[in-house]
VEXDREN-2710 file (C-alpha; in Angstrom, 1 decimal):
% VEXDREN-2710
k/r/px/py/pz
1/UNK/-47.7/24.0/-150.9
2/UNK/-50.3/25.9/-148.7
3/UNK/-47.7/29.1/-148.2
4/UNK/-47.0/29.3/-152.2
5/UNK/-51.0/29.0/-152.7
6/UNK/-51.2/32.1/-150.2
7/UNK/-48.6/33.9/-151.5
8/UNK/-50.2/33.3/-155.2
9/UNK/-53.7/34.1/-154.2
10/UNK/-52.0/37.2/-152.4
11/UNK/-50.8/38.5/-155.9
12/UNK/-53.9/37.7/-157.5
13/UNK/-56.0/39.4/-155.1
14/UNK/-54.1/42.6/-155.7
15/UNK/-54.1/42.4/-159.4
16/UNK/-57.9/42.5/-159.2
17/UNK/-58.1/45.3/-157.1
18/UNK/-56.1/47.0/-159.3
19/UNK/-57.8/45.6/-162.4
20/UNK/-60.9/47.0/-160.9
21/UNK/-59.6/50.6/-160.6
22/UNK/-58.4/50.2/-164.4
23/UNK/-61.7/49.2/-165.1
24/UNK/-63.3/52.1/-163.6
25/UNK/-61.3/54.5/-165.3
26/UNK/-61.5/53.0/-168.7
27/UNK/-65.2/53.3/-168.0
28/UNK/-65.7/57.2/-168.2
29/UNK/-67.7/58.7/-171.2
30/UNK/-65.5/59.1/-174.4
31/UNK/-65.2/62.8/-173.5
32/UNK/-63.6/62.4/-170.3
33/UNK/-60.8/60.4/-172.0
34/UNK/-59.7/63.5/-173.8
35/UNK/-56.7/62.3/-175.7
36/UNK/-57.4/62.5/-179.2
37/UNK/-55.4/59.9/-179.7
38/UNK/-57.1/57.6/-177.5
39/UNK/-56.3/55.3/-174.1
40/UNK/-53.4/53.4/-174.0
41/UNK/-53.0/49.8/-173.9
42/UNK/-50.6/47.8/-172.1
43/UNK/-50.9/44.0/-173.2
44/UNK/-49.0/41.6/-170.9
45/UNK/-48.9/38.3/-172.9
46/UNK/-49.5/36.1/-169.8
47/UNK/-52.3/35.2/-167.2
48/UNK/-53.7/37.6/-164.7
49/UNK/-52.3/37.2/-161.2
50/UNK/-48.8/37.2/-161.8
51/UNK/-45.8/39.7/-160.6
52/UNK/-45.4/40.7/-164.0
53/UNK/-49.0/41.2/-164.0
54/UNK/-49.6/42.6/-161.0
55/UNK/-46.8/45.7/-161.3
56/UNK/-48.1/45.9/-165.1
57/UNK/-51.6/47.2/-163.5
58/UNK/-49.8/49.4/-160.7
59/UNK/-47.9/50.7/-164.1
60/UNK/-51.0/51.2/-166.0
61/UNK/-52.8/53.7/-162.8
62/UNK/-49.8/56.1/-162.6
63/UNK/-49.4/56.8/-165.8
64/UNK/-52.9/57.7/-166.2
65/UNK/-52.4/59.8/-163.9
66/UNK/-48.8/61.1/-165.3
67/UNK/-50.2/61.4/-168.7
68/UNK/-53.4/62.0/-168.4
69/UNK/-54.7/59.4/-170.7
70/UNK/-56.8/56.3/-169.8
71/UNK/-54.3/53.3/-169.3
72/UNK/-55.5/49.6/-168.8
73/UNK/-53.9/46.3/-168.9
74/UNK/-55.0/43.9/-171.2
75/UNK/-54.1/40.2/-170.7
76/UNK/-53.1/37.8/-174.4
77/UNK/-52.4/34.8/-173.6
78/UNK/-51.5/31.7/-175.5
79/UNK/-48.1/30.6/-177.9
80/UNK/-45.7/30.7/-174.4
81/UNK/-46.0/34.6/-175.0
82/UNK/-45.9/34.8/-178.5
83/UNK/-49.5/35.2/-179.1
84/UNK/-49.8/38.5/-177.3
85/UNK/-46.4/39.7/-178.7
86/UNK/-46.9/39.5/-182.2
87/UNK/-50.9/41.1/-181.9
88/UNK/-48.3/44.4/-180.5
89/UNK/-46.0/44.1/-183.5
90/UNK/-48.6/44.2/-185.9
91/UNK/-50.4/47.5/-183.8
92/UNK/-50.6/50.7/-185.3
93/UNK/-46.9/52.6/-184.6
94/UNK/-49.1/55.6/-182.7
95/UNK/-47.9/54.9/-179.2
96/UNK/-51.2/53.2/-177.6
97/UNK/-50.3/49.6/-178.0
98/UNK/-47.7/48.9/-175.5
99/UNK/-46.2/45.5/-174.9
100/UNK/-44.7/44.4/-171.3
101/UNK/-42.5/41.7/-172.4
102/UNK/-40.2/39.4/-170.1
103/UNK/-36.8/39.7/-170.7
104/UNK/-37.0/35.8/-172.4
105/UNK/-39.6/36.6/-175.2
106/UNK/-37.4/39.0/-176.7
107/UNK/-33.8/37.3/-176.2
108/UNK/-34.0/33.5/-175.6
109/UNK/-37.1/32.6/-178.0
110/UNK/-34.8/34.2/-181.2
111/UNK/-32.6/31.2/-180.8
112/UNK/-34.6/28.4/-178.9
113/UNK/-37.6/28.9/-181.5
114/UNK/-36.9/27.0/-184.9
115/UNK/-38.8/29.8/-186.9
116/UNK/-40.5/32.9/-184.4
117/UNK/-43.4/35.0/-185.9
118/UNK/-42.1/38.1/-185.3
119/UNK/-38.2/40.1/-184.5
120/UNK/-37.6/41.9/-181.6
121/UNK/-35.4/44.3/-183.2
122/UNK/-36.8/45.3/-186.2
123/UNK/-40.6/45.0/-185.4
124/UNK/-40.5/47.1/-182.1
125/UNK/-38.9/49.9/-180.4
126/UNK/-37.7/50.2/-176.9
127/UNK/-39.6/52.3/-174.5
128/UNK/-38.4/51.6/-171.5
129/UNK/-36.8/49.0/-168.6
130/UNK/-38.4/49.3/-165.0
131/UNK/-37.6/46.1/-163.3
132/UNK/-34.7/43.4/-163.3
133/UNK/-35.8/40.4/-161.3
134/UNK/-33.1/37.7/-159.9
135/UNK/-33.6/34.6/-158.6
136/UNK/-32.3/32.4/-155.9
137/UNK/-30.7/29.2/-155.9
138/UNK/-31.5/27.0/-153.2
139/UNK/-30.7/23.7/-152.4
140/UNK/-32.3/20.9/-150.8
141/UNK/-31.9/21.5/-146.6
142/UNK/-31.1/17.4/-147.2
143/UNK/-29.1/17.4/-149.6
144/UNK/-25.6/18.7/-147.5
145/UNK/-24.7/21.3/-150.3
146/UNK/-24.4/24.6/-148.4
147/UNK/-21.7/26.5/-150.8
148/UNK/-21.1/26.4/-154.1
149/UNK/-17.9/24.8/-153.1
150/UNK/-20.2/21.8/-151.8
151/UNK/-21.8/21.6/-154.8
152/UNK/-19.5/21.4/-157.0
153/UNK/-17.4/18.8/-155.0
154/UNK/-20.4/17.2/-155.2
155/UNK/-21.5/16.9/-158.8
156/UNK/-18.1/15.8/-159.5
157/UNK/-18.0/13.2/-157.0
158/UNK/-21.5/12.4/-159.1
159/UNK/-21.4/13.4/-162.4
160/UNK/-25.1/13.6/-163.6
161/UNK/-26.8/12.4/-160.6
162/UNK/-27.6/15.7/-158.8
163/UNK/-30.5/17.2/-159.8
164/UNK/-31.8/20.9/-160.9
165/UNK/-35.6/22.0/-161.1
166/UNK/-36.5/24.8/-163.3
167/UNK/-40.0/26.3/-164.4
168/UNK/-39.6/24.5/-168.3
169/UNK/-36.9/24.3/-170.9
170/UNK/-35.7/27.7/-172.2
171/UNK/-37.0/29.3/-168.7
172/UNK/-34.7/32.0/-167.1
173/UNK/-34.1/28.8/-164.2
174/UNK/-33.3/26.6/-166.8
175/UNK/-30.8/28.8/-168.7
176/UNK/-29.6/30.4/-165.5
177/UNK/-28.3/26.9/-164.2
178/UNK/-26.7/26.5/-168.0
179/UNK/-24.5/29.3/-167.2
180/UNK/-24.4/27.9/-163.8
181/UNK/-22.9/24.0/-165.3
182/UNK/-20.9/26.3/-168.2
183/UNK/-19.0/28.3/-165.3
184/UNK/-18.0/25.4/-162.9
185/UNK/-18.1/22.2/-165.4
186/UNK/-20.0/20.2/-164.0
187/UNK/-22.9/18.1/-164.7
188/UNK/-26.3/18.0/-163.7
189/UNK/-29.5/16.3/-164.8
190/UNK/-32.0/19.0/-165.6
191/UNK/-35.5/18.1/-164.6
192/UNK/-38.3/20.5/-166.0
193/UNK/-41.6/21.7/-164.5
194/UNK/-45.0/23.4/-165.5
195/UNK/-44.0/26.0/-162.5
196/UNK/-42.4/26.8/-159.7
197/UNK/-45.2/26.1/-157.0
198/UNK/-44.4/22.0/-158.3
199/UNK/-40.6/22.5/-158.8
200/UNK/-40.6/23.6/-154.7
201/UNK/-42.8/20.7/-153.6
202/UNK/-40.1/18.8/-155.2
203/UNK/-37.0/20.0/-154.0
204/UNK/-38.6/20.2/-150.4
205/UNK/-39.0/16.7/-150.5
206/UNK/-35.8/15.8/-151.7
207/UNK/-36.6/14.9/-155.2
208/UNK/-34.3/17.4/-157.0
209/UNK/-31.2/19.1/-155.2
210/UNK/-31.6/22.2/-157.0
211/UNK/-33.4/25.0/-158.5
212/UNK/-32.9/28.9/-158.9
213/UNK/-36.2/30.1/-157.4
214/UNK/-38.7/33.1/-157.1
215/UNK/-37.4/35.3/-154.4
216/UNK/-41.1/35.5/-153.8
217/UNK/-41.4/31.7/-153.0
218/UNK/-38.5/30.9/-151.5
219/UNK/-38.0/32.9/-148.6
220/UNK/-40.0/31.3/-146.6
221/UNK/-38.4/28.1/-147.4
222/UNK/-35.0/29.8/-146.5
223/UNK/-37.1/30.8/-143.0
224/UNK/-38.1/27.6/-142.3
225/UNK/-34.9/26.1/-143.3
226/UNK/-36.0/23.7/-146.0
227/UNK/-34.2/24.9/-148.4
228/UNK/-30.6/26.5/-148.2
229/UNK/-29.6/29.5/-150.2
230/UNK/-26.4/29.5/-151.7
231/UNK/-26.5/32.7/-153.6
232/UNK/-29.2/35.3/-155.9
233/UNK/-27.9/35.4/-159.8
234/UNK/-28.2/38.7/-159.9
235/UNK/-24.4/40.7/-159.1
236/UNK/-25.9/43.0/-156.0
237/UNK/-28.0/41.8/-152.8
238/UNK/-31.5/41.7/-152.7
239/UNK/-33.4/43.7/-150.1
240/UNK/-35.3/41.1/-149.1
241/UNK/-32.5/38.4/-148.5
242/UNK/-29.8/40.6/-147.6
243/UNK/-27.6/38.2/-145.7
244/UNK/-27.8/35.9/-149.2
245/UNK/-24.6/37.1/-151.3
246/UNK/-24.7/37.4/-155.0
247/UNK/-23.3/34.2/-156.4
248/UNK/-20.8/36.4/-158.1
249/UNK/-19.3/36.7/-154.7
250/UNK/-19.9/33.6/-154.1
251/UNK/-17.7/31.3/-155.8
252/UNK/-18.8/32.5/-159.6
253/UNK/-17.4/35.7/-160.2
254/UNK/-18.9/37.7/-162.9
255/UNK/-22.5/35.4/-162.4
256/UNK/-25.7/38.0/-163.4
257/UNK/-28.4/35.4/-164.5
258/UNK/-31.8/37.9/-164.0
259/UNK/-34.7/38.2/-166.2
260/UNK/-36.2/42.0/-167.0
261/UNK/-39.2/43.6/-168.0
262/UNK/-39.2/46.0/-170.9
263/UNK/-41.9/47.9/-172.5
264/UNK/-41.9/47.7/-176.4
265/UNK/-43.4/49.8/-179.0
266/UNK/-44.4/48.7/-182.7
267/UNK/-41.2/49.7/-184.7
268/UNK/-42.3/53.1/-186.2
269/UNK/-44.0/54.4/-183.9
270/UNK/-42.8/58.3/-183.7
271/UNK/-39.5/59.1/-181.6
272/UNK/-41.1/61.9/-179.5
273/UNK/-43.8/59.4/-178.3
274/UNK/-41.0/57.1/-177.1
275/UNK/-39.6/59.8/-175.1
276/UNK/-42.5/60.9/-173.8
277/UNK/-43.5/57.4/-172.4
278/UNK/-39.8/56.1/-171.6
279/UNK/-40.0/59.6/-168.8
280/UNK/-43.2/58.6/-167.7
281/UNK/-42.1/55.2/-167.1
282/UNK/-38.8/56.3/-165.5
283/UNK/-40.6/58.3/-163.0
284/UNK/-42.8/55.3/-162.6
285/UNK/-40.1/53.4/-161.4
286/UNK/-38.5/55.9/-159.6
287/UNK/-41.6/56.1/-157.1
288/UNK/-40.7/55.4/-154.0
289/UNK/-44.1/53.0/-152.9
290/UNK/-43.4/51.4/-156.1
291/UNK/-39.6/50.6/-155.3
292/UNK/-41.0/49.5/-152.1
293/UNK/-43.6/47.2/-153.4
294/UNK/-41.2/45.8/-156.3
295/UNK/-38.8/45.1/-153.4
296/UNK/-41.1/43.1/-151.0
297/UNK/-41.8/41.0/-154.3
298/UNK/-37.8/40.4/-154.8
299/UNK/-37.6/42.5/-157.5
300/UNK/-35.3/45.4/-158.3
301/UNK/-36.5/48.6/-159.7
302/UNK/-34.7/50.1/-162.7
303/UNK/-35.0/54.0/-163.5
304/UNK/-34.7/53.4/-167.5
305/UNK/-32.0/54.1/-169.7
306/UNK/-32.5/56.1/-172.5
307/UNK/-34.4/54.1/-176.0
308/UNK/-31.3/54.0/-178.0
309/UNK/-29.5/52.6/-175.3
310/UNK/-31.8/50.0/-174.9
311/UNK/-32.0/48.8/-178.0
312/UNK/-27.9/48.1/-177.8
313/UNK/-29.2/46.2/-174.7
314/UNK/-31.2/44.3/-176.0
315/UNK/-28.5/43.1/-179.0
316/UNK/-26.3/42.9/-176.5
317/UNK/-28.8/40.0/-174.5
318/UNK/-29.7/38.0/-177.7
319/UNK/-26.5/37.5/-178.3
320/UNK/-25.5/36.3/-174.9
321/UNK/-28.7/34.5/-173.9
322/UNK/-28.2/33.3/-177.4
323/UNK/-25.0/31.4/-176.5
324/UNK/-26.3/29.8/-173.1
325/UNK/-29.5/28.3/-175.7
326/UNK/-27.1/27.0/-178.0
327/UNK/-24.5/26.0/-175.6
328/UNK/-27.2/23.7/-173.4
329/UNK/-28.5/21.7/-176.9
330/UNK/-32.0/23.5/-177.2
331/UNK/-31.3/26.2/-179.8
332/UNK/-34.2/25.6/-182.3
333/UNK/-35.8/22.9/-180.1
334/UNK/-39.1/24.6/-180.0
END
């Protein structure tokens, strides 16, 4: 527990550093923030102290600087995201109301949410993609299962007996070890958590088998051999675990089970505006101490695709994520 809590305070720390020399900048007399049209306003709809967080406020200081506006980071919690999502779709369409949404709030919560207060297609635009983020599934160093071969052998020697950790139904870990039951057919109790820091405690001490988990948190684990990794969901290697192979490669071809951060506009909101920002962010990503940085936190840096392009993306996901929901018995369960 003690080298998650450092590795959490670690991220917070930063974020406040960095919220700090937001702050300072939002600060300046009206007339130094010469943009008629005013600072911009990222709004990440979760807690401060977070990776999304945390890259949302290294986001926020280049492009003031690329754009010359004053950009902050403003933190609405509450609703599991929706709260702080909807407050952006009802923002004026001028391009200084930004959301940074997680790939799940705009693909998974269209099918897992009985009725959802707003639609990601219609009532945004895509600006831009910077950052896919995979995770790792690890097994218990107890439990024997050291391939998926082993674990599937395994779970069908035991149907329903071996267990899988995730972060809370709907999660990216949840749905990601869906597609992982889907794929292989076999069965395993699903055991929810309020977050990962718990989920780990768990599987160290051999109360689950299972759990796709922050690259962030895990490696460690993987160091100190407590848990074993048997593969990252996403279909290329991660810098940081570069002896762990994609599970694609590893017995599930065709796996990719990542989550993504995309920046969203209020539908309307003027084309050349959307360019304009979808560059800077592009750039943004493209910067080499901020590839660096999203690599030490296992996260992979994406130089983004054009808006139209994006918005087939994102059809594209809540149709597929939309088929894992419906397929594991929580479509509408929320």
């Amino acid at each position: 527990m003690r080298f998650i809590r450092s590795i959490l305070f670690i991220r917070l720390a930063f974020a406040v550093v960095l919220a700090g020399a937001s702050m300072s900048v939002s600060s300046l007399p009206a007339a130094a923030q010469s943009a008629a049209s005013g600072r911009i306003t990222l709004v990440v709809p979760l807690a401060a102290g977070g990776a999304m967080d945390t890259i949302a406020r290294v986001m926020a200081a280049r492009l003031s600087t690329q754009l010359g506006r004053t950009v902050i980071v403003e933190n609405r919690t509450g609703g599991g995201t929706i709260t702080g999502t909807l407050s952006v779709a009802k923002a004026e369409p001028d391009g200084n109301t930004l959301l940074i949404a997680p790939s799940a709030t705009l693909t998974v919560n269209v099918t897992i949410y009985k009725t959802l207060s707003y639609d990601p297609v219609k009532d945004f635009a895509p600006v831009g993609m910077y950052v896919r983020v995979p995770f790792v599934l690890v097994a218990n160093a107890q439990s024997g299962i050291r391939s998926i071969a082993d674990l599937v052998a395994q779970a069908k020697a035991n149907p329903g007996k071996l267990t899988f950790a995730s972060t809370g139904v709907g999660g990216s870990p949840h749905l990601a070890a869906e597609m992982l039951k889907s794929m292989t057919g076999i069965d395993l109790a699903h055991v929810p958590y309020r977050g990962s820091p718990q989920a780990l405690n768990d599987l160290i001490g051999g109360h689950v088998q299972l759990t796709f988990g922050d690259p962030a948190l895990v490696q460690e684990l993987i160091a100190t051999k407590k848990a074993f990794p048997l593969g990252v969901s996403s279909l290329t290697r991660m810098a940081t675990l570069p002896d762990v192979p994609p599970l694609a490669e590893a017995g599930l071809p065709g796996f990719d089970a990542v989550s993504w951060h995309m920046v969203m506009a209020p539908a309307g909101t003027p084309a050349e505006t959307i360019a304009k920002l979808n560059e800077a962010i592009r750039q943004f990503a493209l910067a080499p101490e901020v590839q660096k940085q999203m690599g030490t936190m296992g996260m992979m840096p994406v130089a983004s695709p054009p808006p139209a392009e994006l918005q087939g993306y994102l059809k594209s996901e809540i149709e597929r994520w939309g088929a894992i929901v419906r397929r594991a018995g929580v479509a509408g369960s929320q």
